[in-house]
C-alpha positions in Angstrom: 21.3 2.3 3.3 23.4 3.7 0.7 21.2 5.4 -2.5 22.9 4.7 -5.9 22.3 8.5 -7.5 22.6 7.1 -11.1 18.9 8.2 -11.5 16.6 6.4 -14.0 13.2 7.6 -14.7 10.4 6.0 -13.4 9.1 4.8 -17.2 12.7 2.6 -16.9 11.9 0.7 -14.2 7.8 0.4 -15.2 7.8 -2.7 -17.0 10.5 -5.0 -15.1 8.8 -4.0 -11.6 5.2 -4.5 -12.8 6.6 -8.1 -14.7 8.3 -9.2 -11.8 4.8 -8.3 -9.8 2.4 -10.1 -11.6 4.9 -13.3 -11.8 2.8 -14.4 -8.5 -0.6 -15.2 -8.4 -2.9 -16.6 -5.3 -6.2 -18.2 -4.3 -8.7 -16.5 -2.0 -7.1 -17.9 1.2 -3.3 -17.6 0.0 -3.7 -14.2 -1.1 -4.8 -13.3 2.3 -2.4 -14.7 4.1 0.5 -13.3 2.2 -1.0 -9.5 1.6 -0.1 -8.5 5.5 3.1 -9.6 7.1 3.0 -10.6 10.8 6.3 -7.4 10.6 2.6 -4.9 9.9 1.0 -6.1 12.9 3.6 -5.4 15.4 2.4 -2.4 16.3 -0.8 -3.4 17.5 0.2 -3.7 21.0 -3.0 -4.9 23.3 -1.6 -2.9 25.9 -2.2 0.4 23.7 -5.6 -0.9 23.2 -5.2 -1.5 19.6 -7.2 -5.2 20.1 -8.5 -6.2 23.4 -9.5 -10.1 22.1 -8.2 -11.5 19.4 -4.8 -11.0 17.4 -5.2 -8.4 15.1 -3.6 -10.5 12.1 -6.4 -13.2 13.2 -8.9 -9.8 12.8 -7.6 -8.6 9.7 -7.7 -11.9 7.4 -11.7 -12.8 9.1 -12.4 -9.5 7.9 -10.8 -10.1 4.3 -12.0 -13.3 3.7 -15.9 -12.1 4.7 -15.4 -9.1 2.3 -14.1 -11.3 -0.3 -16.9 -14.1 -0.4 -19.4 -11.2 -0.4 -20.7 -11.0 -3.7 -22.1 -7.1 -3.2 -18.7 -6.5 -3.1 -17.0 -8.4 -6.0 -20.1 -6.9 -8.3 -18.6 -3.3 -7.1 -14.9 -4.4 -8.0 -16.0 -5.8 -11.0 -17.3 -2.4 -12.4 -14.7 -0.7 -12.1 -16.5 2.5 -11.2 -15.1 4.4 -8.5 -11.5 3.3 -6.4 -11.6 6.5 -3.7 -15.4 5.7 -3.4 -14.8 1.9 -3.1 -11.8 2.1 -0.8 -13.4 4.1 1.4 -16.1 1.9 1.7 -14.0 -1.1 2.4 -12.0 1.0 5.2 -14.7 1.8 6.9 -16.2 -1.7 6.9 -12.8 -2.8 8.3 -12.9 0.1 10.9 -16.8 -1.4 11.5 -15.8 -4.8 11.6 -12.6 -4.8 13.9 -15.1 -2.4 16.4 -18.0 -5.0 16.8 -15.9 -7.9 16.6 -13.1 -7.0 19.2 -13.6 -3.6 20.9 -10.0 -2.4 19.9 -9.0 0.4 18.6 -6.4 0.8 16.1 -4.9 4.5 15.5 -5.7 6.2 11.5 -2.3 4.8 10.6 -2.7 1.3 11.1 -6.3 0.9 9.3 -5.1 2.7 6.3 -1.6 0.4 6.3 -3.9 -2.4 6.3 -6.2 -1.7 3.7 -3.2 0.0 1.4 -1.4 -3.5 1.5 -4.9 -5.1 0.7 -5.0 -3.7 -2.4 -2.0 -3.0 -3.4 -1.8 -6.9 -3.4 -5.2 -7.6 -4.3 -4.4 -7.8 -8.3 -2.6 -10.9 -7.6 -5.8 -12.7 -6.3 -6.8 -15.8 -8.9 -10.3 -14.5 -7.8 -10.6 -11.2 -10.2 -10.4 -10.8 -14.1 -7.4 -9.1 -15.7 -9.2 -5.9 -16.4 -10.2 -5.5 -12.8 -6.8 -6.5 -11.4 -5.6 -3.8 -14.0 -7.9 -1.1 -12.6 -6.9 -1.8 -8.7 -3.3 -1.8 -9.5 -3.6 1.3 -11.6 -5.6 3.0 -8.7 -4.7 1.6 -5.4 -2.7 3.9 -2.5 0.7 3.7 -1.9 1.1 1.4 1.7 3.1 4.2 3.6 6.2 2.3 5.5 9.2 4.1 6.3 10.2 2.4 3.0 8.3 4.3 1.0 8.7 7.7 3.4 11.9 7.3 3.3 12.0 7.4 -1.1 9.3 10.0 -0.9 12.0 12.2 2.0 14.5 12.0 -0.7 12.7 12.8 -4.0 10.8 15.6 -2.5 13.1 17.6 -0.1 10.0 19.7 0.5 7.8 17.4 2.0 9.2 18.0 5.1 9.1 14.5 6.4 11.6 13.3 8.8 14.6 11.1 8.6 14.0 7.2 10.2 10.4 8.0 10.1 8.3 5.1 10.3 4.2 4.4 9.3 3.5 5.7 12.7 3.9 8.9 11.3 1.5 9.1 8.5 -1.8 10.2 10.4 -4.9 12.2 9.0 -3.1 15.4 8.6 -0.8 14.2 5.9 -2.1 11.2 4.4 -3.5 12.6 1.7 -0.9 15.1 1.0 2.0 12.3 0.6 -0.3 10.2 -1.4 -0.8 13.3 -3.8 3.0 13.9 -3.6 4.1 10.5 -4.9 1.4 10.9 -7.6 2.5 14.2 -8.7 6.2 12.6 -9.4 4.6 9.6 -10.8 2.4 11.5 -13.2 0.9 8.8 -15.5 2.5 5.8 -13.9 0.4 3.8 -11.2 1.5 5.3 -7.9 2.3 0.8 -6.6 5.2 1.4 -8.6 6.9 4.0 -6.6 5.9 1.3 -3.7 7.7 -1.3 -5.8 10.6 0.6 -6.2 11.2 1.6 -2.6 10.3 -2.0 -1.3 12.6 -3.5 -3.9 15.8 -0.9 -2.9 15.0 -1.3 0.9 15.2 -5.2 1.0 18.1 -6.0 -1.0 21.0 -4.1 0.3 23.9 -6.3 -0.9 22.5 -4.9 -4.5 23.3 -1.4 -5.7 20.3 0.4 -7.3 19.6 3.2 -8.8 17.0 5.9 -7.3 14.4 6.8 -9.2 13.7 10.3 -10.6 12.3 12.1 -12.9 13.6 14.8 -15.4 14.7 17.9 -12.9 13.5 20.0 -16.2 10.0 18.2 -16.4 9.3 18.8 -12.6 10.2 22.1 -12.4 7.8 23.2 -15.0 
């Protein structure tokens, strides 16, 4: 795909991406159903040993709803205390749950791509007040997709990360280190909208868009 280099800052495109975001809004069961795509789960081959049962999709959303309907966990949303504590909690319930209830075993990439897209949709579930949905959107993880790589290869030339690279690459090594990457160019702006951004490009080719940056002068300070 072709990259429009008429850059705009990342406070340009803030509002209209958040706006356009929030337009949609889902009960419990909808919201599950629409946070992973059956284009995530491809990669859960049984022949891998990724599931050895069930369909991971079918996996994923039992999981979801249980966490969901459990109060405990609402309550912990709800105060709004701690995201890196909380989403590691919920990751590892997912890695607990998917163990026990099919024996599959799903490589670092493919958990953390599920729970990402969990809650980076999770403010638009009918379920949760504003302030709550405000706090997970502010906080959540960028979902790493080659979309999002691929935004993250161009702004940062020193990240080192390939061209064509795809989720399968992200793995415990650097994880961390491209979600700190996209936060440092983000600064104060929720890290969802970089994800936005790169979705938004990435799916509508016939559209010419410009690629986000920020001021050359303010980065290299």
């Amino acid at each position: 795909m072709q990259v429009d280099t008429n850059f705009k800052t990342l406070e340009d495109n803030f509002t209209r991406l958040k706006e356009v975001f929030y337009k949609q809004s889902f009960d419990k069961v909808s919201f599950i159903t629409y946070c992973v795509e059956k284009s995530t789960i491809r990669s859960f081959h049984s022949s891998k040993g990724y599931v050895k049962i069930f369909k991971p999709l079918s996996i994923f959303r039992v999981w979801a709803f249980n966490f969901l309907s459990d109060k405990k966990n609402i309550d912990k949303l709800k105060a709004r205390d701690n995201f890196t504590d909380f989403r590691k909690s919920a990751l590892a319930d997912l890695e607990k749950f998917w163990t026990l209830t099919d024996g599959g075993t799903p490589e670092f990439y493919q958990f953390n791509k599920l729970i990402d897209l969990f809650f980076k949709f999770l403010p638009l579930w009918n379920g949760l007040d504003n302030k709550t949905k405000e706090w997970v959107f502010k906080n959540t993880n960028v979902p790493l997709d080659k979309f999002s790589l691929d935004l993250l290869r161009r702004w940062n030339h020193k990240s080192n990360i390939l061209k064509g690279v795809s989720m399968n690459y992200v793995d415990k090594t650097n994880y961390n280190k491209f979600q700190k990457e996209i936060k440092q160019i983000c600064k104060d702006i929720p890290v969802i909208v970089f994800d936005l951004y790169a979705w938004e490009a990435s799916h509508q080719p016939k559209e010419k868009f410009e690629l986000i940056k920020l001021d050359q002068k303010k980065n290299s300070r």
